[in-house]
KEVEX-606360 format. One line per field, with one value per residue (C-alpha): residue in three letters; z, x, y; chain; residue number from 1. Coordinates in Angstrom, 3 decimals, always signed. Layout:
% KEVEX-606360
r = [ALA,...] .
zz = [Z,...] .
xx = [X,...] .
yy = [Y,...] .
c = [A,...] .
k = [NUM,...] .
END
This chain:
% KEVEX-606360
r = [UNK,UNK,UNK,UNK,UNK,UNK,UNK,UNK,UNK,UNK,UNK,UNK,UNK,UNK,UNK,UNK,UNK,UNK,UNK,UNK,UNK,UNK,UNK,UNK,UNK,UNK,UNK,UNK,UNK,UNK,UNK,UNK,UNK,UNK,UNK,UNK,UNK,UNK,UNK,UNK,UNK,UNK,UNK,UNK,UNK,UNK,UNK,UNK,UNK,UNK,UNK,UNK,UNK,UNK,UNK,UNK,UNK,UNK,UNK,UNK,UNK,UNK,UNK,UNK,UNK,UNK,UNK,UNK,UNK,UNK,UNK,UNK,UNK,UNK,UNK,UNK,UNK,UNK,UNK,UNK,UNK,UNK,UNK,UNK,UNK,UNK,UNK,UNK,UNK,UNK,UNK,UNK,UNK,UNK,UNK,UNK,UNK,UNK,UNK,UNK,UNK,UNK,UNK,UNK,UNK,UNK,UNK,UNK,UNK,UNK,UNK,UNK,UNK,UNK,UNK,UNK,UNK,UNK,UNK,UNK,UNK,UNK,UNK,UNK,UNK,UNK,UNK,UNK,UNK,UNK,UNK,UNK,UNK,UNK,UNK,UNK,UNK,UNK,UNK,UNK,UNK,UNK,UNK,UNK,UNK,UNK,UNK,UNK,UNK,UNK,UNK,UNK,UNK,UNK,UNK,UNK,UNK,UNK,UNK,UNK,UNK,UNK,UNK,UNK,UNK,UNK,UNK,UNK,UNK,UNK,UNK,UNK,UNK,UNK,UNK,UNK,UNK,UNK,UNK,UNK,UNK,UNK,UNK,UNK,UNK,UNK,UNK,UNK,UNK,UNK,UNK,UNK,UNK,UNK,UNK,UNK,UNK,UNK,UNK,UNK,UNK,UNK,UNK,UNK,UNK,UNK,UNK,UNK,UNK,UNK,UNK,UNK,UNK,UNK,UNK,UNK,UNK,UNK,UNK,UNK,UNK,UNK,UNK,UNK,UNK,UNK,UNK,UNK,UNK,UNK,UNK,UNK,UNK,UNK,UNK,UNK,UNK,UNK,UNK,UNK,UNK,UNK,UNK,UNK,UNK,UNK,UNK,UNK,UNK,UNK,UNK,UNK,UNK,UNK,UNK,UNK,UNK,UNK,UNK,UNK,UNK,UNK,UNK,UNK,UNK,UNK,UNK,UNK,UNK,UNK,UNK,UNK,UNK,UNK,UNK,UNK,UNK,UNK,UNK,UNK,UNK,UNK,UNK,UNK,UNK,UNK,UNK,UNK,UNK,UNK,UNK,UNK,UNK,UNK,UNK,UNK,UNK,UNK,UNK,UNK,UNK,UNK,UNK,UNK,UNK,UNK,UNK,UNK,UNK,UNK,UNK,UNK,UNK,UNK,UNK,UNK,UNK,UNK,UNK,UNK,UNK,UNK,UNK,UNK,UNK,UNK,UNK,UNK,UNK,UNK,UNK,UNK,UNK,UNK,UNK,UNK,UNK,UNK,UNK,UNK,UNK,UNK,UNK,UNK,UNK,UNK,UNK,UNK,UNK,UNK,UNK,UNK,UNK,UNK,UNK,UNK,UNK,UNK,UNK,UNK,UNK,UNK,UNK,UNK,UNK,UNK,UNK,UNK,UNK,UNK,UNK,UNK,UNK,UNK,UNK,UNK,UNK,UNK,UNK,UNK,UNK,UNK,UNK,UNK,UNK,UNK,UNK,UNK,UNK,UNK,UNK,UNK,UNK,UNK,UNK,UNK,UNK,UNK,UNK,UNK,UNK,UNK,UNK,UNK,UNK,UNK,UNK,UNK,UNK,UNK,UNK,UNK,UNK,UNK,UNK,UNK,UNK,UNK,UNK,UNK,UNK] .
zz = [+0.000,-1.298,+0.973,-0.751,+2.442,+1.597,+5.009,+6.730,+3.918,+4.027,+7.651,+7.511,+4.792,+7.214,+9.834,+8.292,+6.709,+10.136,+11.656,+8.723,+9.169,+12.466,+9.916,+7.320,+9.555,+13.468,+14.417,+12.264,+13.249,+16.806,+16.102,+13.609,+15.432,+18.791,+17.170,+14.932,+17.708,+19.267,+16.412,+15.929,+19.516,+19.277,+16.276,+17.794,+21.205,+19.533,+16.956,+19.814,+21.101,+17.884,+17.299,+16.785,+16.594,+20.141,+20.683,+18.466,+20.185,+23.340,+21.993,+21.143,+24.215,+25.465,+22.056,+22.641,+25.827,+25.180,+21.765,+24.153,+27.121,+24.469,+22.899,+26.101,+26.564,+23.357,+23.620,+26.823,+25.372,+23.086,+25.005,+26.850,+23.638,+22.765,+25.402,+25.609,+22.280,+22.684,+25.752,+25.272,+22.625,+25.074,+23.559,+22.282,+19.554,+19.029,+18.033,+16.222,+13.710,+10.881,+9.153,+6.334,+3.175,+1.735,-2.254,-1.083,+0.449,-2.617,-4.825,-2.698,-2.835,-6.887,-6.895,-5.028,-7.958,-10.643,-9.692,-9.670,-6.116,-5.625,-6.000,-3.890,-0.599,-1.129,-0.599,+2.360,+4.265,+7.461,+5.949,+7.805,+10.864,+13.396,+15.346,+12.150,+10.903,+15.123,+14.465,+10.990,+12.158,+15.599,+12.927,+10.972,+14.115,+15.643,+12.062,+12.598,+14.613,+11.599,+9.634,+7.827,+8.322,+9.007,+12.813,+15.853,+15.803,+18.724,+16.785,+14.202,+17.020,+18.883,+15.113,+14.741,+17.958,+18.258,+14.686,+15.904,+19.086,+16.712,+14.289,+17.706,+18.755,+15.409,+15.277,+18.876,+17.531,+14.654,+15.845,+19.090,+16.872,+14.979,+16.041,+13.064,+13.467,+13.412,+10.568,+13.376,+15.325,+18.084,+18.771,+21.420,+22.853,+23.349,+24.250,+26.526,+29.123,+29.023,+30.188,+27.069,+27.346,+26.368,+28.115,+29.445,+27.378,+24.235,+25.875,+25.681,+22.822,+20.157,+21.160,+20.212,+17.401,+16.062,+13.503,+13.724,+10.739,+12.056,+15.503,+13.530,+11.245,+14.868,+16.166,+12.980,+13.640,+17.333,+17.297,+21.155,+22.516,+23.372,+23.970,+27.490,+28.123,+29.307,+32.198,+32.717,+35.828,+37.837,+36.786,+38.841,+40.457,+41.321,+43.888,+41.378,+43.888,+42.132,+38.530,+39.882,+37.195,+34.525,+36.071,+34.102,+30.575,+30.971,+32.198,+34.308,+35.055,+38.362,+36.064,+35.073,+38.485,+40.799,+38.697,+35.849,+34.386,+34.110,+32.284,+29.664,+28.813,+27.468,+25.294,+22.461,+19.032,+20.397,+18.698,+16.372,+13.349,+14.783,+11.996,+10.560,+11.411,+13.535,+12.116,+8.612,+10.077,+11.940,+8.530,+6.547,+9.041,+9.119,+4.808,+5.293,+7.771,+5.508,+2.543,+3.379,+6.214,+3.967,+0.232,-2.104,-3.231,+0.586,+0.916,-2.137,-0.598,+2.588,+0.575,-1.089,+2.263,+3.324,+0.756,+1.406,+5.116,+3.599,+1.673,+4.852,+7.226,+4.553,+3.443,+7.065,+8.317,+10.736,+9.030,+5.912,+3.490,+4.521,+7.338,+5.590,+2.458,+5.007,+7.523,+4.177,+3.491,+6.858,+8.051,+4.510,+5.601,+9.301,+8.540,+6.091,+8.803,+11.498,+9.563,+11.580,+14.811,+12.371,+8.575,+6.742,+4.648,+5.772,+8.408,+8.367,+5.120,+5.090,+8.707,+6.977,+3.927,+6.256,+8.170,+4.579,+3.690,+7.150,+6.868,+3.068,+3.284,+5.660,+3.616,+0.521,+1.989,+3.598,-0.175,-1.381,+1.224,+0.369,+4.011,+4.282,+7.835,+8.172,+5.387,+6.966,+9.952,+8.738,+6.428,+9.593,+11.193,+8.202,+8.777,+13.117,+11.877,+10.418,+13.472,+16.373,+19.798,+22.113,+24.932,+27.284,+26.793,+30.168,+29.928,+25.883,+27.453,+30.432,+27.738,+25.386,+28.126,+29.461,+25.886,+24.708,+28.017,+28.156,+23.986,+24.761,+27.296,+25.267,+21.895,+23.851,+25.363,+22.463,+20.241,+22.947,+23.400,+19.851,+18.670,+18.528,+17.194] .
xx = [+0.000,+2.108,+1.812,+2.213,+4.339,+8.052,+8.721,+8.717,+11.444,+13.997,+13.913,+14.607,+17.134,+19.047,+18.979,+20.748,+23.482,+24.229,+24.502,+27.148,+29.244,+30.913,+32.790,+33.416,+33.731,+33.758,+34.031,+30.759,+28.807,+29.336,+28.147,+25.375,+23.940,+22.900,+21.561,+19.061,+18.367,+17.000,+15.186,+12.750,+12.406,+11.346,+9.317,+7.187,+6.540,+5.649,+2.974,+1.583,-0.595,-2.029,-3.236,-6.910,-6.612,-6.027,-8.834,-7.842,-4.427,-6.423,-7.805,-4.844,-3.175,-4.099,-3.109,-0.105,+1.330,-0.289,+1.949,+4.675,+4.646,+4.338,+7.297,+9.514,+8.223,+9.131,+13.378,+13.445,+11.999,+14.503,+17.408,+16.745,+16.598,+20.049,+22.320,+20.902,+21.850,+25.250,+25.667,+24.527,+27.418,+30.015,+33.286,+34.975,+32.002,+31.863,+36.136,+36.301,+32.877,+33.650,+31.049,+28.441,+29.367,+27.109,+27.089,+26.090,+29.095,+30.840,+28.746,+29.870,+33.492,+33.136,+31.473,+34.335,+36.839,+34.483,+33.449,+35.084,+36.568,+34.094,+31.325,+32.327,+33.829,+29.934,+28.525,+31.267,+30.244,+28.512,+25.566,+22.797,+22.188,+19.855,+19.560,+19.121,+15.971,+14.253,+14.642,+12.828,+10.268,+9.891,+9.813,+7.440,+4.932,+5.719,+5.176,+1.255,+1.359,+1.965,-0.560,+2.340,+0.690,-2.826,-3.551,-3.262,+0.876,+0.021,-1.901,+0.848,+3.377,+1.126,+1.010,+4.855,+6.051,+3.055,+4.278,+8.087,+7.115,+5.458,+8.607,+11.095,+8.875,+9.021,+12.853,+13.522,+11.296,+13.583,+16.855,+16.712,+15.013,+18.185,+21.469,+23.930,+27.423,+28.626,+30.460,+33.147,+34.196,+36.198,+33.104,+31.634,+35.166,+35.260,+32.268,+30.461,+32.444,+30.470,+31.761,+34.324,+32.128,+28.592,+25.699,+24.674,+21.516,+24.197,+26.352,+23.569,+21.891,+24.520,+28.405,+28.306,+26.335,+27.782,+30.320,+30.788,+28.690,+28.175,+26.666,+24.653,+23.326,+22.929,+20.923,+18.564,+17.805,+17.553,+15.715,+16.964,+20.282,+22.868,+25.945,+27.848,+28.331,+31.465,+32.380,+33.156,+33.287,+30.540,+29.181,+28.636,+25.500,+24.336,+21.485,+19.109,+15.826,+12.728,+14.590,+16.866,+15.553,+16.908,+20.871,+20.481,+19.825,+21.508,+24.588,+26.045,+29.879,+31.141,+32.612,+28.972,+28.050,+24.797,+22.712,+20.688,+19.847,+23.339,+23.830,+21.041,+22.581,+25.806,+23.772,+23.380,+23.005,+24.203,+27.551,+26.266,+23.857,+20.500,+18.078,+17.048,+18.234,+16.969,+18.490,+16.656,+13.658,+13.741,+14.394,+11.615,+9.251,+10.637,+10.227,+6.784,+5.770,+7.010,+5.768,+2.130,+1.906,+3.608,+4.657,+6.455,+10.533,+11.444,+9.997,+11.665,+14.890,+14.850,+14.057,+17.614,+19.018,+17.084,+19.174,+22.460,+21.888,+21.469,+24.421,+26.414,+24.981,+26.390,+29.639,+30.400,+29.825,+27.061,+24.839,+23.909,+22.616,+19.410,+18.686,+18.650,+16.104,+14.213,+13.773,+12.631,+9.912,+8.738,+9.031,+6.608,+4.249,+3.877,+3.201,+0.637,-1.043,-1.468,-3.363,-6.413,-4.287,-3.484,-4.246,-3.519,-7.112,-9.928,-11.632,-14.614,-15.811,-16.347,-18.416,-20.703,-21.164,-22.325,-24.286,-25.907,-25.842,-27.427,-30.855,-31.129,-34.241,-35.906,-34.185,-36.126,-39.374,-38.998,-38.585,-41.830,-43.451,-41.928,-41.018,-38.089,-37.486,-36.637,-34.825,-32.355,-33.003,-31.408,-28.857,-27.628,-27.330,-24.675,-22.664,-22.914,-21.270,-18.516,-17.517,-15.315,-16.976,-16.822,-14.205,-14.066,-11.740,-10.019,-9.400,-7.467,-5.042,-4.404,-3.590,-1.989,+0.523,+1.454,+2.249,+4.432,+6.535,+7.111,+7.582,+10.316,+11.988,+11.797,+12.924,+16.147,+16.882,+16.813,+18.971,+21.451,+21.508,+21.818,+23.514,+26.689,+24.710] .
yy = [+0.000,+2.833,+6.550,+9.625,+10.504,+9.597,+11.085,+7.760,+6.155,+9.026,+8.371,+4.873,+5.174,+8.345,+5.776,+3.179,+5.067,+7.221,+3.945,+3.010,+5.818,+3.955,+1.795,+4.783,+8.021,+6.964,+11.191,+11.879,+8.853,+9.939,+13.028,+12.203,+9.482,+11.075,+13.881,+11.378,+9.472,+13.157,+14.422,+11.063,+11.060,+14.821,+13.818,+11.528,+13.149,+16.683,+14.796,+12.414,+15.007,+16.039,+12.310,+11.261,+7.409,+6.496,+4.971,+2.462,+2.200,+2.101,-1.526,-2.444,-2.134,-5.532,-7.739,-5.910,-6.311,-10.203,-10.636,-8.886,-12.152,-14.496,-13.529,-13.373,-16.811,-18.137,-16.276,-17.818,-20.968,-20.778,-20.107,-22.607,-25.225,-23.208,-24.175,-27.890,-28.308,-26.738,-28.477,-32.473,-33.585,-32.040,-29.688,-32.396,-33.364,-29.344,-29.537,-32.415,-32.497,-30.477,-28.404,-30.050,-28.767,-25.861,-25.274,-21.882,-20.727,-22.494,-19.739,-16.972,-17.960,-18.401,-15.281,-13.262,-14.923,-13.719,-10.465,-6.678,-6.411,-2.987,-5.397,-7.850,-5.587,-4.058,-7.933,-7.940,-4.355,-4.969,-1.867,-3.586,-5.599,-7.347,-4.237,-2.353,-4.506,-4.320,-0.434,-0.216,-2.233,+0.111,+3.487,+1.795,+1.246,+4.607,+6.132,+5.829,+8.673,+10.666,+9.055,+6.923,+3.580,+2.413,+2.756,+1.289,+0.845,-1.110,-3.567,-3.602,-4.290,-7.204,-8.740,-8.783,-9.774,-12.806,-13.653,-13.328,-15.692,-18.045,-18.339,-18.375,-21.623,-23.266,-22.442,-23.867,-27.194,-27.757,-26.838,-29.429,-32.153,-32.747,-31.379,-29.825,-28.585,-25.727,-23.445,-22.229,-25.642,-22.997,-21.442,-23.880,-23.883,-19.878,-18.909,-21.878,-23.957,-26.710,-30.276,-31.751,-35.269,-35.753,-35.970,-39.046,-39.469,-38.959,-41.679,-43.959,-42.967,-41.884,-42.417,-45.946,-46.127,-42.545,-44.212,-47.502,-48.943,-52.285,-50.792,-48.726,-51.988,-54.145,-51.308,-50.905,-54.833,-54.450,-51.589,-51.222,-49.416,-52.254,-50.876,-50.290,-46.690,-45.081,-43.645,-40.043,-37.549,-36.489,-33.153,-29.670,-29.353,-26.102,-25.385,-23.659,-24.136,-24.951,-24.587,-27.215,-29.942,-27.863,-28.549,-32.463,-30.088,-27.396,-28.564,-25.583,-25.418,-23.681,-20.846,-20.168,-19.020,-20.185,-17.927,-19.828,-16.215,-15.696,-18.648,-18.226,-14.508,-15.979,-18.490,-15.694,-17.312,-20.814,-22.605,-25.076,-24.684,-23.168,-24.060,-21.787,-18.601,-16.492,-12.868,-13.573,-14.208,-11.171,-9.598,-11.274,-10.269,-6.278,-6.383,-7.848,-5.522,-2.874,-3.989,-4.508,-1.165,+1.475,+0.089,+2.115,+2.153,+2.218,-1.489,-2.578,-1.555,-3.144,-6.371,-5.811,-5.446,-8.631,-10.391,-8.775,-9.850,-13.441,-13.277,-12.236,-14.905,-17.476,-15.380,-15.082,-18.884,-17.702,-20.144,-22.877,-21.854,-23.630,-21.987,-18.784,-19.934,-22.049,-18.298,-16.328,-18.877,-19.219,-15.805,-15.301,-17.798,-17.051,-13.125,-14.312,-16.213,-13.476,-10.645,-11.253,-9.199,-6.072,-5.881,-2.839,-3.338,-1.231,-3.077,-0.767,-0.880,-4.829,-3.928,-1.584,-4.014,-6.792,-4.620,-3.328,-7.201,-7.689,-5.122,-5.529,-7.153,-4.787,-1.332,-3.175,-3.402,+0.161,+1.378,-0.373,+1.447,+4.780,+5.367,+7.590,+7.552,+4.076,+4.033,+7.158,+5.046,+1.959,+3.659,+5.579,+1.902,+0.805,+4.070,+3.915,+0.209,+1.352,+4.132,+3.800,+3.586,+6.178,+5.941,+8.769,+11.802,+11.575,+7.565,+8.892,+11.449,+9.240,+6.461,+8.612,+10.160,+7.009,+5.713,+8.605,+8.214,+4.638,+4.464,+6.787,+5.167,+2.082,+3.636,+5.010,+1.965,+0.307,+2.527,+2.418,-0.986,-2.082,+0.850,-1.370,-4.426] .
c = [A,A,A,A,A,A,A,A,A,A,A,A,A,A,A,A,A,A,A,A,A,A,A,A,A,A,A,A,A,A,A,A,A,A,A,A,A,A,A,A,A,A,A,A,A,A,A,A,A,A,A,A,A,A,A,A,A,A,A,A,A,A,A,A,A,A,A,A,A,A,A,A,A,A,A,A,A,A,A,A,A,A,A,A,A,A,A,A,A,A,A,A,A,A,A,A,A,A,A,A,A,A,A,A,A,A,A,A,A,A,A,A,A,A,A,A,A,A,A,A,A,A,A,A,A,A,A,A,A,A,A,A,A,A,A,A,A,A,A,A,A,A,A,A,A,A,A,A,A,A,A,A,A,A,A,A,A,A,A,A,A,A,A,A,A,A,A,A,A,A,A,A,A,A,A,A,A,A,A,A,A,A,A,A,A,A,A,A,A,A,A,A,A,A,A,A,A,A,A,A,A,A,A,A,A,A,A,A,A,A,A,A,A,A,A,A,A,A,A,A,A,A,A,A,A,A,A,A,A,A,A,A,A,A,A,A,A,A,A,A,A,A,A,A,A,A,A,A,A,A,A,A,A,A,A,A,A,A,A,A,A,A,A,A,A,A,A,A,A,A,A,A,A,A,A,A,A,A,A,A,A,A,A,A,A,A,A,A,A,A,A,A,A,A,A,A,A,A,A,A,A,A,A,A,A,A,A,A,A,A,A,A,A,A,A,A,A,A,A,A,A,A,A,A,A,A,A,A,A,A,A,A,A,A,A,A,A,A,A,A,A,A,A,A,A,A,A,A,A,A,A,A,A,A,A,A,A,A,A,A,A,A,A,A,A,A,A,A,A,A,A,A,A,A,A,A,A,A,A,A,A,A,A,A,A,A,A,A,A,A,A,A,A,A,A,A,A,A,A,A,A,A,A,A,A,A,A,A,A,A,A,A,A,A,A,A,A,A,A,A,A] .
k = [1,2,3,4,5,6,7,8,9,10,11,12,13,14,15,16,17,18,19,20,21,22,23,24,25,26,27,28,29,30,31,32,33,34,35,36,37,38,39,40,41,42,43,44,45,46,47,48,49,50,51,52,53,54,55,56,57,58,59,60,61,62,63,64,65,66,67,68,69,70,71,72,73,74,75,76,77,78,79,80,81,82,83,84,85,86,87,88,89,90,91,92,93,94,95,96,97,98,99,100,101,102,103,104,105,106,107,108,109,110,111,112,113,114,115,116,117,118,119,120,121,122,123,124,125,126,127,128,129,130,131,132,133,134,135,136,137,138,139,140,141,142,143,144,145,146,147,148,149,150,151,152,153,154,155,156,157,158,159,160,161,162,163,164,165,166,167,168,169,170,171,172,173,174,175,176,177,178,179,180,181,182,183,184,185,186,187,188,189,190,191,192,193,194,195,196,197,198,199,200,201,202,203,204,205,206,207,208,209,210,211,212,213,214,215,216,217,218,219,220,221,222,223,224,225,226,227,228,229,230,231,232,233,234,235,236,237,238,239,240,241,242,243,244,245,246,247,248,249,250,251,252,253,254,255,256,257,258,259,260,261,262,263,264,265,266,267,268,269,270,271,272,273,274,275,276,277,278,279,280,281,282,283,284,285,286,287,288,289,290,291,292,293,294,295,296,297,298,299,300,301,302,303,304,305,306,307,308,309,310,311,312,313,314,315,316,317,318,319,320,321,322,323,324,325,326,327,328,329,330,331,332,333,334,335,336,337,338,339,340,341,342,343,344,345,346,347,348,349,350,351,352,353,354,355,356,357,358,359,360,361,362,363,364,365,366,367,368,369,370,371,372,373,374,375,376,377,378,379,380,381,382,383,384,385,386,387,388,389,390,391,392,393,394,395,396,397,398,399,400,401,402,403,404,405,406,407,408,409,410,411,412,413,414,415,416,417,418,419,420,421] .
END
């Protein structure tokens, strides 16, 4: 749905290339970028006041703040599905399994043979992010303030982050069902100390059977697990109270601390494959949102920065190839799925044509009897459909005040949390 306000785009597009100047001019971008961050905030709180669809935000509230608890659920779901998966096979399995091969990293290595070296450092520069595609996405839903997009933002908002939480669940489901190795074997090593030998359901389950062939043929016949199990040293167990069944999972070090929060905060993006990945689906969903809530060339270019962020993921052995096609596809299909929380179609024009479809026969028989009250009666009844409901004035500017404040607080803590990515 393209806008005849390009206002929206040229802010987008300023906010991606201020962000770029850290890599190009560092003294700029620290001047450049502060100053942005001030005049959207300014933006937005001087226009708040002067907005007539808060009503509609007011309804909204609730979907949103729901969509919001789901989808801390589902990341701490899925941290939780992260380090189990890191953690089960142990450090050694992490060192010593090299990566699958990918044809798609073969492309992109062809590719940088082939090509003029200006077009391939452009496929190399780090122009656009994760943080990058959260911030479009919150200047697209603040942008219905000024009329950019089709209110509530809030309703846009709930519809992304239940859509996000939806995708995050799906992820977690397919990542844990079959374990991958990683593109960077050292990871695991670096970043998690978990224990070097598996976990005793792998000792059962999959050390013996991993690569000898004729365990693997006995245990197709079988159909039961046969083999002895090693042994290996008892394991730390931490006092985590009533979370205390997650220890056996988890698998906690003593350099991790007592804290299990502490532990989940260095699982980040995991370190082995994570299919499929969770950056491009954080991208699909920022282009859809984009392309259905505003339109025009600005949606067109995000999409190319969708795909140079796909590139990248592959160039830069964060993940298969698969996992980025199989995020664009499902981050497609899931946004698809959840237009009934915010569509950018005019809801009230299908209300007032089923309540026209609804009193047809009655404004018909009205007509034969030429009465022309009921029939401004019952035509007043398909416009009173299509209307907002009245919420009182003081309930709006209580509403409205609280939302301006805490969108604030949460736009500047988010800009200055990912402003380094």
């Amino acid at each position: 749905m393209p806008r005849a306000n390009e206002g929206l785009g040229l802010a987008a597009i300023s906010y991606v290339a201020v962000d770029y100047l850290r890599y190009v001019s560092p003294s700029w971008h620290r001047r450049l970028q502060p100053a942005l961050w001030v005049l959207l905030a300014l933006a937005v709180a001087l226009r708040a006041p002067f907005y007539r669809r808060w009503s509609l935000e007011l309804r909204a509230a609730i979907p949103f703040i729901a969509s919001l608890v789901f989808m801390l659920a589902a990341l701490l779901c899925e941290a939780l599905s992260v380090r189990f998966v890191t953690a089960i096979l142990g450090l050694d399995w992490h060192s010593s399994s090299p990566p699958l091969p990918d044809t798609g990293q073969w492309l992109l290595l062809f590719l940088n043979e082939k090509l003029p070296h200006v077009v391939v450092d452009i496929l190399r520069a780090k122009i656009i992010g994760l943080h990058h595609h959260l911030m479009l996405f919150v200047m697209l839903a603040f942008s219905a303030v000024f009329n950019s997009v089709k209110a509530p933002g809030l309703g846009l908002g709930a519809r992304y982050m239940f859509t996000m939480a939806i995708g995050r669940l799906l992820r977690a489901v397919t990542f844990v069902s079959t374990i991958l190795p990683s593109l960077r074997p050292w990871c695991a090593a670096v970043r998690f100390p978990v224990p070097y030998h598996p976990h005793p359901w792998a000792q059962k389950y999959y050390v013996p059977y991993a690569s000898d062939s004729d365990a693997i043929r006995k245990l197709l016949r079988t159909d039961m697990p046969y083999a002895a199990t090693q042994e290996y040293p008892s394991e730390y167990q931490p006092n985590w109270g009533r979370l205390s069944f997650l220890v056996r999972i988890l698998r906690p070090t003593a350099s991790d601390g007592s804290s299990w929060y502490q532990l989940l905060k260095k699982a980040s993006g995991g370190c082995n494959d994570l299919m499929y990945s969770g950056h491009m689906l954080v991208a699909v969903l920022t282009a859809m949102a984009w392309t259905e809530a505003y339109g025009g060339w600005t949606s067109a270019l995000i999409w190319i920065l969708v795909l140079h962020s796909a590139q990248r993921e592959i160039r830069e052995h964060h993940h298969y190839t698969v996992d980025v096609i199989v995020a664009i596809y499902v981050g497609i299909l899931l946004w698809r799925m959840t237009g009934f929380i915010w569509s950018a179609k005019d809801a009230s024009k299908a209300k007032k044509l089923a309540k026209l479809d609804e009193i047809q026969s009655k404004l018909v028989h009205a007509a034969k009897d030429s009465d022309i009250d009921k029939i401004r009666e019952l035509l007043k009844e398909v416009e009173m459909a299509g209307q907002e409901k009245q919420i009182s004035q003081w309930a709006l500017w209580l509403f409205a005040s609280l939302t301006i404040i805490i969108s604030l607080i949460i736009v500047l803590l988010a800009f200055t949390w990912t402003s380094d990515g």
